[in-house]
C-alpha positions as CSV (number, residue, x, y, z in Angstrom):
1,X,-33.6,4.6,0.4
2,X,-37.5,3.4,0.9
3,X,-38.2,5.6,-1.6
4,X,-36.5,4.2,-4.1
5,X,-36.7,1.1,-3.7
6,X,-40.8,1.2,-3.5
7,X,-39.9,3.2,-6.9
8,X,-38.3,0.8,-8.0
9,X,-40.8,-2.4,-7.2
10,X,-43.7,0.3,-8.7
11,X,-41.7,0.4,-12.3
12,X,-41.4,-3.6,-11.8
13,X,-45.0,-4.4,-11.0
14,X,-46.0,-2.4,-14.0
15,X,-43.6,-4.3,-16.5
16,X,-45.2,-7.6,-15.4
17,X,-47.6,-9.2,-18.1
18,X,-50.9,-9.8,-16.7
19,X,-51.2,-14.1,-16.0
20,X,-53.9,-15.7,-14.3
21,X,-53.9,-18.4,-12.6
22,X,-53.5,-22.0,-14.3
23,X,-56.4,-23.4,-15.8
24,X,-57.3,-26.8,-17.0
25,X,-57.8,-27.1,-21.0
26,X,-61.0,-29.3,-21.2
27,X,-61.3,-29.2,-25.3
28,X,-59.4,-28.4,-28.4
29,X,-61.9,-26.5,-31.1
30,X,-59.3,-26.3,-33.5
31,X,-56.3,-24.3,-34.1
32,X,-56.3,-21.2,-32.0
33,X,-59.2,-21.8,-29.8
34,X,-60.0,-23.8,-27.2
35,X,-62.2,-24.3,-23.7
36,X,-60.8,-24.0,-20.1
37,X,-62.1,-24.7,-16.6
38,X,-62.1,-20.9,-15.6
39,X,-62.9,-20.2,-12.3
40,X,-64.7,-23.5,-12.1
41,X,-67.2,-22.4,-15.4
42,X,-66.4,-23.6,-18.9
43,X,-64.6,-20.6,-21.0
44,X,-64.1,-20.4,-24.4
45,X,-60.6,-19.0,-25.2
46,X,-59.6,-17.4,-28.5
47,X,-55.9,-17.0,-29.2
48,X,-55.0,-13.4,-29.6
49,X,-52.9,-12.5,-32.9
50,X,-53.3,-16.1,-34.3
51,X,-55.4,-17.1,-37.0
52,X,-54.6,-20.9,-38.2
53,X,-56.6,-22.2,-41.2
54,X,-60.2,-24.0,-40.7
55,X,-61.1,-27.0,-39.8
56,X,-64.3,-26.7,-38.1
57,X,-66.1,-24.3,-40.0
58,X,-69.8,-24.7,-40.6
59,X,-69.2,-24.3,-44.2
60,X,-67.3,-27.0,-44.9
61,X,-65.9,-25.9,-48.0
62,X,-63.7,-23.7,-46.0
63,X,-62.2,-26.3,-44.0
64,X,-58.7,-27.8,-45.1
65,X,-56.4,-30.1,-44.5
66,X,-53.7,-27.9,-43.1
67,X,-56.6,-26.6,-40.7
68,X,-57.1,-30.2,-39.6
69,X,-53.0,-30.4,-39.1
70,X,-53.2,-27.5,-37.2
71,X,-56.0,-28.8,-34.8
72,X,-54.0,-31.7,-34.4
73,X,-51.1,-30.3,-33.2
74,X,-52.7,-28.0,-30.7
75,X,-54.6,-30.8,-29.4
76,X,-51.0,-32.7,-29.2
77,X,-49.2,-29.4,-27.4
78,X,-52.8,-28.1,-25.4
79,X,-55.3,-31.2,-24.6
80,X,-55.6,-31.9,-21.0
81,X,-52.9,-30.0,-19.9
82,X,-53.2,-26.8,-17.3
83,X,-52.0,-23.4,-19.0
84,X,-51.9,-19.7,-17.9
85,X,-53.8,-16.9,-20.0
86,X,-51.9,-13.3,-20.8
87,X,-54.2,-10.6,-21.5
88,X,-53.8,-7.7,-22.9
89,X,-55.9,-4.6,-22.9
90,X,-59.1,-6.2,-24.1
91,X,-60.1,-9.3,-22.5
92,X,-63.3,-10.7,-24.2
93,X,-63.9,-10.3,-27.7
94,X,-67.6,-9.6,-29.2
95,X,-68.7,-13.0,-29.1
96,X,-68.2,-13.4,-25.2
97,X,-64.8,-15.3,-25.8
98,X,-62.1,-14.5,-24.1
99,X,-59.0,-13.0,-26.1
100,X,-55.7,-14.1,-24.3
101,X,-51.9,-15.8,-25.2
102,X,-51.8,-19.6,-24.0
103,X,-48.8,-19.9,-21.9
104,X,-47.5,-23.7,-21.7
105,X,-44.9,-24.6,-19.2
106,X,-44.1,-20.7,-19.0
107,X,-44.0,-20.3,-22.8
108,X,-46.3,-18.0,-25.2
109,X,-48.1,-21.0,-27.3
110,X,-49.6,-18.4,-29.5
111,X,-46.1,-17.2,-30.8
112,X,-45.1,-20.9,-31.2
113,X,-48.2,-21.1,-33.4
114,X,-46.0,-19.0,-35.8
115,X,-42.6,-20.4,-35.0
116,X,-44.1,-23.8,-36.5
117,X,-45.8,-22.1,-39.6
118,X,-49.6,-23.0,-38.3
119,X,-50.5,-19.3,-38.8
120,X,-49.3,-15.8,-39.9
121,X,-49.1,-13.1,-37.8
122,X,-52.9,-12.1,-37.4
123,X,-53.0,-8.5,-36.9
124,X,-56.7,-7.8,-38.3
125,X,-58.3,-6.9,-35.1
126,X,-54.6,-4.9,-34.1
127,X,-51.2,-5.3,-34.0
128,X,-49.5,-7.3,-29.9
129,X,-49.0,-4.9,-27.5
130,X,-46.0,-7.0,-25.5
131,X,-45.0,-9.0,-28.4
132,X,-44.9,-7.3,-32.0
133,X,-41.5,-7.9,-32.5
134,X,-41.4,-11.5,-31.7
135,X,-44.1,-12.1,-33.8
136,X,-42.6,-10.3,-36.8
137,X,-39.3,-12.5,-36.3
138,X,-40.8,-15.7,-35.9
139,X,-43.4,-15.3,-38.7
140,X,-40.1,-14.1,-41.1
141,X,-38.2,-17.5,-39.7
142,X,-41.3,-20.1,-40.5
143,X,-41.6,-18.5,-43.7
144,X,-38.1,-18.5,-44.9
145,X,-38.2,-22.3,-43.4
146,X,-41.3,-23.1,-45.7
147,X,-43.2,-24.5,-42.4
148,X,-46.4,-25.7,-42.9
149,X,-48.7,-22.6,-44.6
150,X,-45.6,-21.4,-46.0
151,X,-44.4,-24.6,-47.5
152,X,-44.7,-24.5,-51.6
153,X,-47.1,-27.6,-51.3
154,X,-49.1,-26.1,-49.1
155,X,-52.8,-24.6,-50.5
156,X,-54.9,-24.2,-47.7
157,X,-58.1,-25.0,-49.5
158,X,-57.2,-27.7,-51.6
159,X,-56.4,-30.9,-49.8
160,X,-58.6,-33.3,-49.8
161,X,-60.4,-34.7,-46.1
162,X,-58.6,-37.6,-44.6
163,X,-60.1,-41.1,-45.3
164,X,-60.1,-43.9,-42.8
165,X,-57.4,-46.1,-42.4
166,X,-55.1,-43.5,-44.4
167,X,-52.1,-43.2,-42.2
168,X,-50.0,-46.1,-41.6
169,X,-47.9,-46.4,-38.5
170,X,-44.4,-48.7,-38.6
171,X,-44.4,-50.3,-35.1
172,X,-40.3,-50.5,-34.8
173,X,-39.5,-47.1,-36.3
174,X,-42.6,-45.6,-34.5
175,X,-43.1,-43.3,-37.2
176,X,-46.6,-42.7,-39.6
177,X,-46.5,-42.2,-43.7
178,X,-49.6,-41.0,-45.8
179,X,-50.2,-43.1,-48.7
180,X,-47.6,-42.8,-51.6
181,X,-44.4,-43.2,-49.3
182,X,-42.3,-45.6,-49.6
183,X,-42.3,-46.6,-46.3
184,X,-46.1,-46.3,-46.4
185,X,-46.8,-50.5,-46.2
186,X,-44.8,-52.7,-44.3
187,X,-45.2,-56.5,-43.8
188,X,-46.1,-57.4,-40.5
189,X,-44.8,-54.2,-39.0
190,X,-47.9,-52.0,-39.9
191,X,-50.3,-50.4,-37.7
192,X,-53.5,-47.8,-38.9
193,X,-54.4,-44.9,-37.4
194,X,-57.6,-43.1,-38.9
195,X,-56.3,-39.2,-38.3
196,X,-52.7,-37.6,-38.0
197,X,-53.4,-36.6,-34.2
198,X,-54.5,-40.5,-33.4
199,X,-51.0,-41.4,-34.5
200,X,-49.4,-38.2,-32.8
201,X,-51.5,-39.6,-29.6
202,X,-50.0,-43.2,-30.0
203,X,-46.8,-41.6,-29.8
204,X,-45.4,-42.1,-33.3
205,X,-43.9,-39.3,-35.1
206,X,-44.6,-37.9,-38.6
207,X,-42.2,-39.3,-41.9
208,X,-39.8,-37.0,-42.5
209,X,-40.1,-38.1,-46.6
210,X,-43.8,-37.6,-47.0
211,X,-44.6,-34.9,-44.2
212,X,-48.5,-36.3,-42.9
């Protein structure tokens, strides 16, 4: 009966992905990167199969606005919070950084990446060991929902950079509109906010009509 039952625990200890222990996000770079308190030293982290559109790049003509939406919403989901890391067989990529899934509150932030439409499947450096399948499904489901990169508006190069002052916030509906909605100005009831993540930070939520 020991036997099997130390059998048994063996085949269980083997399943179980590979976490850490939590560590404290101290920076958002952008999409699907960012820096942790590891082991009390600053750490750079890159996302593993994840690859959302630039907005940081050195050249900026690679930088777009759907990068900078992506950035915001990582910052939203990621910025001072404490996350675990999942590694898989390769831990630190060539550039020192180390190559992990985010896991929020017990959940793979790296697949929701894809769930939302913020990135394809990025399989360029290999295909997830634990997680192939999820990402297939998830990247099929933002795609056939048009989220984000996938929607028919949506050319990752083209968008102009956000100007100050361009979103405008309604303080009783607590929700933002770029310029051109409808609901863009309202008397008395108007607040600015000079980036999409300021307003996200404020706690208003995006127009449903003009999508910010």
């Amino acid at each position: 009966m020991k036997k099997i039952i130390l059998i048994t625990l063996s085949i269980f200890i083997l399943n179980v992905p590979c976490f850490a222990d939590q560590y404290k996000v101290l920076r958002v770079i952008d999409g699907d990167t960012i820096d942790i308190n590891y082991n009390d030293k600053k750490e750079r982290v890159r996302m593993l199969c994840v690859n959302t559109p630039e907005s940081v790049h050195p050249d900026q003509s690679k930088n777009c606005e759907m990068g900078r939406k992506a950035s915001a919403y990582t910052k939203y989901r990621l910025a001072g919070k404490s996350v675990d890391l999942e590694f898989e067989s390769k831990t630190r990529g060539k550039y020192g950084r180390l190559l992990a899934y985010v896991i929020l509150d017990g959940e793979n932030f790296n697949l929701e990446l894809i769930q939302k439409g913020w990135s394809k499947y990025y399989t360029k450096y290999g295909t997830s060991e634990r997680h192939h399948a999820k990402f297939l499904t998830w990247e099929k489901e933002a795609r056939s929902q048009g989220l984000n990169i996938w929607s028919a508006r949506s050319e990752n190069s083209e968008v102009q950079p956000v100007v100050a002052g361009e979103y405008h916030g309604n303080i009783s509906s607590r929700k933002f509109h770029r310029p051109g909605c409808k609901y863009y100005n309202c008397s008395k009831c108007t607040r600015v906010f000079n980036s999409r993540y300021q307003a996200i930070s404020a706690g208003y939520e995006p127009c449903k009509i003009c999508k910010p």
